[in-house]
N, C-alpha and C positions, 0 to 999 in steps of 0.2 A: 574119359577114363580117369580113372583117382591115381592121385599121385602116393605113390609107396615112400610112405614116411622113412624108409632105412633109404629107401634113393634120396630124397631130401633133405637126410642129414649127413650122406657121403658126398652130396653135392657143397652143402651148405661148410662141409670139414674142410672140402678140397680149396674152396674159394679163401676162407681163410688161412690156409696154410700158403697159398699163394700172393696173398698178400703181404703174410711175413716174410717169403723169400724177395719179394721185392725192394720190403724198407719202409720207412717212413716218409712223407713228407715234409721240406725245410727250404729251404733260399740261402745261397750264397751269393758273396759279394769278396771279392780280395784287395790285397794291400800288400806291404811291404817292397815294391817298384819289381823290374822285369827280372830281377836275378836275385830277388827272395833277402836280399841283406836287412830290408828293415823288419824284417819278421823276427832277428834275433835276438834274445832276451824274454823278457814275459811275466805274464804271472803266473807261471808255473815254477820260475828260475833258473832253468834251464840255461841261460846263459847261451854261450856261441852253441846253435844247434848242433853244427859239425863235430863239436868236441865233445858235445853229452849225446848224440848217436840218432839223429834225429834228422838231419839236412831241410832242405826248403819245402817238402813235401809234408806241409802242416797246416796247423787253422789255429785260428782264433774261435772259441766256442760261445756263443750266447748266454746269460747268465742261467737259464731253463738247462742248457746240457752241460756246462762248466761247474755245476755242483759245487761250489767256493773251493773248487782244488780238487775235489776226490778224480775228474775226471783226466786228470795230467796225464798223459802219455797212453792215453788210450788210441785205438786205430777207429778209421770211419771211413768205409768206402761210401764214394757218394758217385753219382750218377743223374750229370741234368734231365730233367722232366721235360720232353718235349711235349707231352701234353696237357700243360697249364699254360696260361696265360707266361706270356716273355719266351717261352719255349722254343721260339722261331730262331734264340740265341744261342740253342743248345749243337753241339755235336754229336749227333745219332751215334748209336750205339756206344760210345766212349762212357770210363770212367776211372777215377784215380782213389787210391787210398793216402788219408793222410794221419799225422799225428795230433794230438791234440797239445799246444804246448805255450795255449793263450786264451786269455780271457778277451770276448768282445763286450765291454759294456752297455750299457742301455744308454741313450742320449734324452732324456727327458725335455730337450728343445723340442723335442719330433711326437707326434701324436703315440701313445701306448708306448712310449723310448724307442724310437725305432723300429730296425730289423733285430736290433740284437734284445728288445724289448723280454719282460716277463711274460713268460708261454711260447717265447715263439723259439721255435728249435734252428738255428740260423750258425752260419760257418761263416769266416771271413777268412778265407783261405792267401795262403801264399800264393801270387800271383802265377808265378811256374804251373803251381799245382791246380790252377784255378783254369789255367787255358789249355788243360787235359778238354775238357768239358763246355768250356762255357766260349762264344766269343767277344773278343774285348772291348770290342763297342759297346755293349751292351750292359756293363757295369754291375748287375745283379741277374741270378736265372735261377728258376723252381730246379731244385732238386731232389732226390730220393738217397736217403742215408742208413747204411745199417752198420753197426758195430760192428768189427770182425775183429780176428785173431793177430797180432802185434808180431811180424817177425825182424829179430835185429842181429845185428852183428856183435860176435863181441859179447863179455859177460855183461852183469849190472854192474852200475858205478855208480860210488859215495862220495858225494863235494862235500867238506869240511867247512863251515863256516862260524863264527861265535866269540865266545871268550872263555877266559878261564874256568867258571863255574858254569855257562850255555851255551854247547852242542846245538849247532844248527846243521844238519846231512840234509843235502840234497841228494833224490834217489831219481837215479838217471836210468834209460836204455832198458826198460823191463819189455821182456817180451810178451807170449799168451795175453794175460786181458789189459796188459800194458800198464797199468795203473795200479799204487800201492794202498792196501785196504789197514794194515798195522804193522810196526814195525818195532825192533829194540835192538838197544845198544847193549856191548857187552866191555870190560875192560879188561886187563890182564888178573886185577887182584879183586872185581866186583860180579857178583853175577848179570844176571840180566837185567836190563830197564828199559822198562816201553818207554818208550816216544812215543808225540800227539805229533798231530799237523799243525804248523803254526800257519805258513799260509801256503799255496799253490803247490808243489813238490816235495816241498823242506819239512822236515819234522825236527823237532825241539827233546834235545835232554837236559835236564836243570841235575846235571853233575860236573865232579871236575875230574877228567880224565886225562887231562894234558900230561904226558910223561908214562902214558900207557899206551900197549897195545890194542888194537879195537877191532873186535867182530861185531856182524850186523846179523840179525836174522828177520825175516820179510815174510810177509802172509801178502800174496798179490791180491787183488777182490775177487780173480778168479776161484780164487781158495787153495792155491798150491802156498808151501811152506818150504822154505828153503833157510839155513844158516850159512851165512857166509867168514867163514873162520881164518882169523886172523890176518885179516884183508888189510889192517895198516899197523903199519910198524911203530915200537915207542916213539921214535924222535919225529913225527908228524907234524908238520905245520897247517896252520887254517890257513885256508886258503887252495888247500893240494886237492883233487881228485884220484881216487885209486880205483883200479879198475879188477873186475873180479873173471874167472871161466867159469862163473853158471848164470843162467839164467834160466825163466819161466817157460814153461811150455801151455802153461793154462794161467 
Protein backbone atom coordinates (compact mmCIF):
# COMPACT_ATOMS: atom_id res chain seq x y z
CA UNK A 1 0.00 0.00 0.00
CA UNK A 2 1.49 3.83 -0.66
CA UNK A 3 2.29 5.70 1.97
CA UNK A 4 -0.10 9.02 2.36
CA UNK A 5 2.31 11.79 1.81
CA UNK A 6 0.23 14.15 4.63
CA UNK A 7 0.96 10.84 7.06
CA UNK A 8 4.68 11.29 6.09
CA UNK A 9 5.06 14.61 6.82
CA UNK A 10 2.91 14.53 10.14
CA UNK A 11 5.28 11.69 11.06
CA UNK A 12 8.39 13.27 9.70
CA UNK A 13 6.92 17.11 11.92
CA UNK A 14 6.45 14.91 14.92
CA UNK A 15 9.89 13.43 14.91
CA UNK A 16 11.41 16.62 14.57
CA UNK A 17 9.61 18.41 17.03
CA UNK A 18 10.69 15.57 19.30
CA UNK A 19 13.94 15.98 19.02
CA UNK A 20 13.78 19.70 19.79
CA UNK A 21 12.01 18.90 22.98
CA UNK A 22 14.93 16.70 23.90
CA UNK A 23 17.97 19.18 23.23
CA UNK A 24 21.07 18.84 21.69
CA UNK A 25 23.91 16.92 21.96
CA UNK A 26 27.43 18.08 24.07
CA UNK A 27 29.91 16.44 26.88
CA UNK A 28 30.56 17.56 30.09
CA UNK A 29 33.29 17.51 32.19
CA UNK A 30 33.56 19.74 35.98
CA UNK A 31 35.80 21.50 38.10
CA UNK A 32 35.97 23.99 40.64
CA UNK A 33 36.56 20.83 43.72
CA UNK A 34 33.33 19.39 45.85
CA UNK A 35 31.77 22.53 47.11
CA UNK A 36 31.96 24.70 43.89
CA UNK A 37 34.40 27.54 45.58
CA UNK A 38 36.84 27.33 42.66
CA UNK A 39 34.13 28.14 40.13
CA UNK A 40 33.93 31.69 41.53
CA UNK A 41 34.97 34.44 39.37
CA UNK A 42 35.12 34.14 35.43
CA UNK A 43 34.99 35.49 32.41
CA UNK A 44 31.83 36.62 32.67
CA UNK A 45 32.89 38.68 36.06
CA UNK A 46 30.67 37.71 38.03
CA UNK A 47 32.78 37.77 40.86
CA UNK A 48 31.59 35.75 44.17
CA UNK A 49 28.65 33.73 42.52
CA UNK A 50 26.61 34.10 45.85
CA UNK A 51 26.71 37.70 45.79
CA UNK A 52 25.73 38.34 41.97
CA UNK A 53 22.76 35.60 42.40
CA UNK A 54 24.01 32.87 40.78
CA UNK A 55 25.43 30.05 43.47
CA UNK A 56 27.46 26.75 42.48
CA UNK A 57 24.84 25.50 40.08
CA UNK A 58 26.94 26.71 36.89
CA UNK A 59 29.30 25.90 34.02
CA UNK A 60 31.90 27.00 32.19
CA UNK A 61 30.75 27.11 28.45
CA UNK A 62 32.98 26.07 25.42
CA UNK A 63 34.03 28.73 23.14
CA UNK A 64 31.19 27.27 20.25
CA UNK A 65 28.39 28.19 23.07
CA UNK A 66 30.18 31.12 25.12
CA UNK A 67 29.73 33.45 22.17
CA UNK A 68 32.92 35.93 23.56
CA UNK A 69 30.22 36.94 26.51
CA UNK A 70 26.84 37.33 24.90
CA UNK A 71 26.06 34.01 26.54
CA UNK A 72 26.80 35.31 30.50
CA UNK A 73 23.96 34.26 32.54
CA UNK A 74 22.02 32.34 30.38
CA UNK A 75 20.35 28.86 31.85
CA UNK A 76 21.03 25.34 30.36
CA UNK A 77 19.34 22.31 31.53
CA UNK A 78 21.39 19.37 30.66
CA UNK A 79 20.69 15.93 31.04
CA UNK A 80 23.46 12.84 30.84
CA UNK A 81 22.98 10.75 27.64
CA UNK A 82 22.95 7.31 28.50
CA UNK A 83 22.82 6.35 25.17
CA UNK A 84 26.34 7.25 23.80
CA UNK A 85 29.17 5.96 24.41
CA UNK A 86 30.50 6.80 28.44
CA UNK A 87 26.72 6.72 29.24
CA UNK A 88 27.18 3.81 31.53
CA UNK A 89 28.41 7.09 33.91
CA UNK A 90 25.11 8.60 33.61
CA UNK A 91 22.30 8.75 36.35
CA UNK A 92 19.02 7.61 34.60
CA UNK A 93 16.49 9.92 34.39
CA UNK A 94 18.41 12.96 36.40
CA UNK A 95 19.01 16.40 35.32
CA UNK A 96 20.10 19.87 36.50
CA UNK A 97 19.89 23.42 35.35
CA UNK A 98 22.85 25.51 35.44
CA UNK A 99 24.11 29.10 34.78
CA UNK A 100 26.35 30.16 32.45
CA UNK A 101 29.08 32.26 34.24
CA UNK A 102 32.39 30.91 32.56
CA UNK A 103 34.39 30.47 29.67
CA UNK A 104 35.91 26.93 29.01
CA UNK A 105 38.80 27.59 26.69
CA UNK A 106 40.14 25.43 24.02
CA UNK A 107 43.70 23.68 24.95
CA UNK A 108 45.36 23.50 21.68
CA UNK A 109 47.98 20.84 23.35
CA UNK A 110 44.93 18.35 22.80
CA UNK A 111 43.89 17.32 19.26
CA UNK A 112 40.87 20.00 17.71
CA UNK A 113 41.73 21.99 21.43
CA UNK A 114 39.97 19.66 23.30
CA UNK A 115 36.59 19.16 24.81
CA UNK A 116 36.16 22.76 24.93
CA UNK A 117 37.61 22.95 21.22
CA UNK A 118 35.91 25.01 18.16
CA UNK A 119 32.32 23.23 17.21
CA UNK A 120 32.19 21.28 20.03
CA UNK A 121 29.26 22.38 22.37
CA UNK A 122 30.75 21.26 25.78
CA UNK A 123 30.00 22.42 29.74
CA UNK A 124 32.56 22.12 32.39
CA UNK A 125 30.25 22.33 35.05
CA UNK A 126 30.54 23.07 38.86
CA UNK A 127 31.29 19.89 40.39
CA UNK A 128 27.91 20.08 42.68
CA UNK A 129 26.16 20.55 39.79
CA UNK A 130 28.01 18.07 37.64
CA UNK A 131 27.16 15.01 40.20
CA UNK A 132 23.30 15.95 39.62
CA UNK A 133 23.95 13.65 36.50
CA UNK A 134 27.13 12.31 35.79
CA UNK A 135 29.29 9.81 38.25
CA UNK A 136 32.44 10.92 39.51
CA UNK A 137 34.57 8.47 38.38
CA UNK A 138 34.06 8.95 35.28
CA UNK A 139 35.42 12.46 34.76
CA UNK A 140 33.50 13.31 31.43
CA UNK A 141 29.71 11.93 30.21
CA UNK A 142 27.54 12.66 26.78
CA UNK A 143 25.00 15.01 27.50
CA UNK A 144 21.74 16.55 25.96
CA UNK A 145 21.30 20.44 26.65
CA UNK A 146 18.65 22.85 25.82
CA UNK A 147 18.39 26.50 26.88
CA UNK A 148 15.59 27.32 29.17
CA UNK A 149 14.10 30.15 30.88
CA UNK A 150 16.55 31.93 33.95
CA UNK A 151 14.48 32.09 37.11
CA UNK A 152 16.29 34.38 40.07
CA UNK A 153 15.89 35.81 43.05
CA UNK A 154 15.83 39.31 43.77
CA UNK A 155 15.99 42.29 41.06
CA UNK A 156 19.08 42.86 38.47
CA UNK A 157 22.15 44.29 39.75
CA UNK A 158 24.82 46.84 38.61
CA UNK A 159 28.72 46.43 39.73
CA UNK A 160 30.35 49.70 39.29
CA UNK A 161 33.72 49.38 38.08
CA UNK A 162 36.22 52.10 36.13
CA UNK A 163 37.54 55.48 36.40
CA UNK A 164 36.68 58.93 36.24
CA UNK A 165 35.82 59.21 32.50
CA UNK A 166 35.18 54.81 32.12
CA UNK A 167 32.03 53.26 33.43
CA UNK A 168 32.58 49.62 33.58
CA UNK A 169 28.75 47.91 34.92
CA UNK A 170 28.72 44.65 35.55
CA UNK A 171 24.98 43.21 34.76
CA UNK A 172 24.17 40.61 37.23
CA UNK A 173 20.96 38.09 38.19
CA UNK A 174 18.81 38.68 34.91
CA UNK A 175 16.21 36.37 34.80
CA UNK A 176 13.95 35.10 31.42
CA UNK A 177 16.75 34.50 28.76
CA UNK A 178 19.23 35.45 31.39
CA UNK A 179 21.75 37.27 29.34
CA UNK A 180 22.06 40.94 28.21
CA UNK A 181 21.69 41.69 24.46
CA UNK A 182 22.03 46.05 24.95
CA UNK A 183 22.26 48.15 27.51
CA UNK A 184 22.57 52.18 28.54
CA UNK A 185 23.62 54.38 31.04
CA UNK A 186 21.72 57.44 32.10
CA UNK A 187 23.06 60.32 34.57
CA UNK A 188 21.23 62.72 36.55
CA UNK A 189 22.03 65.84 34.05
CA UNK A 190 22.78 63.51 30.68
CA UNK A 191 20.50 61.65 28.68
CA UNK A 192 21.00 58.19 27.64
CA UNK A 193 24.28 56.34 26.50
CA UNK A 194 24.60 53.00 25.14
CA UNK A 195 27.16 50.94 26.32
CA UNK A 196 29.15 48.03 24.34
CA UNK A 197 30.47 44.86 25.80
CA UNK A 198 33.81 45.26 26.64
CA UNK A 199 34.32 41.64 27.85
CA UNK A 200 32.09 38.75 29.43
CA UNK A 201 29.10 40.61 31.52
CA UNK A 202 30.63 44.16 31.82
CA UNK A 203 29.65 46.85 29.41
CA UNK A 204 31.78 50.05 29.01
CA UNK A 205 30.57 53.91 29.00
CA UNK A 206 33.52 56.32 27.92
CA UNK A 207 31.66 59.27 30.10
CA UNK A 208 32.20 60.93 33.40
CA UNK A 209 29.46 60.45 35.61
CA UNK A 210 31.11 60.33 38.87
CA UNK A 211 29.03 62.77 41.27
CA UNK A 212 25.76 61.70 39.41
CA UNK A 213 23.01 59.73 39.96
CA UNK A 214 22.71 56.68 37.48
CA UNK A 215 19.83 54.73 35.80
CA UNK A 216 20.38 51.83 33.67
CA UNK A 217 18.02 50.58 31.07
CA UNK A 218 18.44 46.82 29.50
CA UNK A 219 17.14 45.14 26.38
CA UNK A 220 17.69 41.27 27.61
CA UNK A 221 18.31 39.08 24.04
CA UNK A 222 15.05 37.76 24.98
CA UNK A 223 13.75 41.10 23.69
CA UNK A 224 11.95 42.39 26.82
CA UNK A 225 12.95 46.24 27.74
CA UNK A 226 13.18 47.36 31.01
CA UNK A 227 14.60 50.96 32.57
CA UNK A 228 15.82 50.78 35.83
CA UNK A 229 15.48 54.41 37.44
CA UNK A 230 17.45 55.83 39.64
CA UNK A 231 19.06 52.69 40.94
CA UNK A 232 22.38 54.53 42.31
CA UNK A 233 22.61 57.35 44.27
CA UNK A 234 25.20 60.55 43.55
CA UNK A 235 27.85 59.79 46.10
CA UNK A 236 28.45 56.20 44.55
CA UNK A 237 31.62 54.65 44.78
CA UNK A 238 33.24 52.00 42.12
CA UNK A 239 33.55 49.32 43.37
CA UNK A 240 29.59 49.21 45.03
CA UNK A 241 26.86 46.82 43.71
CA UNK A 242 23.20 48.04 43.85
CA UNK A 243 20.70 45.95 43.64
CA UNK A 244 17.28 46.66 41.79
CA UNK A 245 13.10 45.00 42.27
CA UNK A 246 12.79 44.17 38.52
CA UNK A 247 13.75 41.95 36.73
CA UNK A 248 13.07 39.82 33.19
CA UNK A 249 10.46 37.59 32.56
CA UNK A 250 11.58 36.85 28.92
Amino acid sequence: MAKSPILSTLVLAACVALAAAQGSPGTATFYGGADGSGTMGGACGYGNLYDSGYGVLNAALSETLFSDGASCGQCYTISCDGSRPGGEYCKPGTSITVSATNLCPANYALPNGGWCGPGRPHFDMAQPAWEHIGVYQAGIVPVVYQQVKCSRSGGVRFSIAGCNYFLLINIQNLGGSGSVGAAWIKGDSTGWIQMSRNWGANWQALAGLVGQGLSFAVTSTGGQYIQFLNVVPAWWRFGETYTTNQNFYY
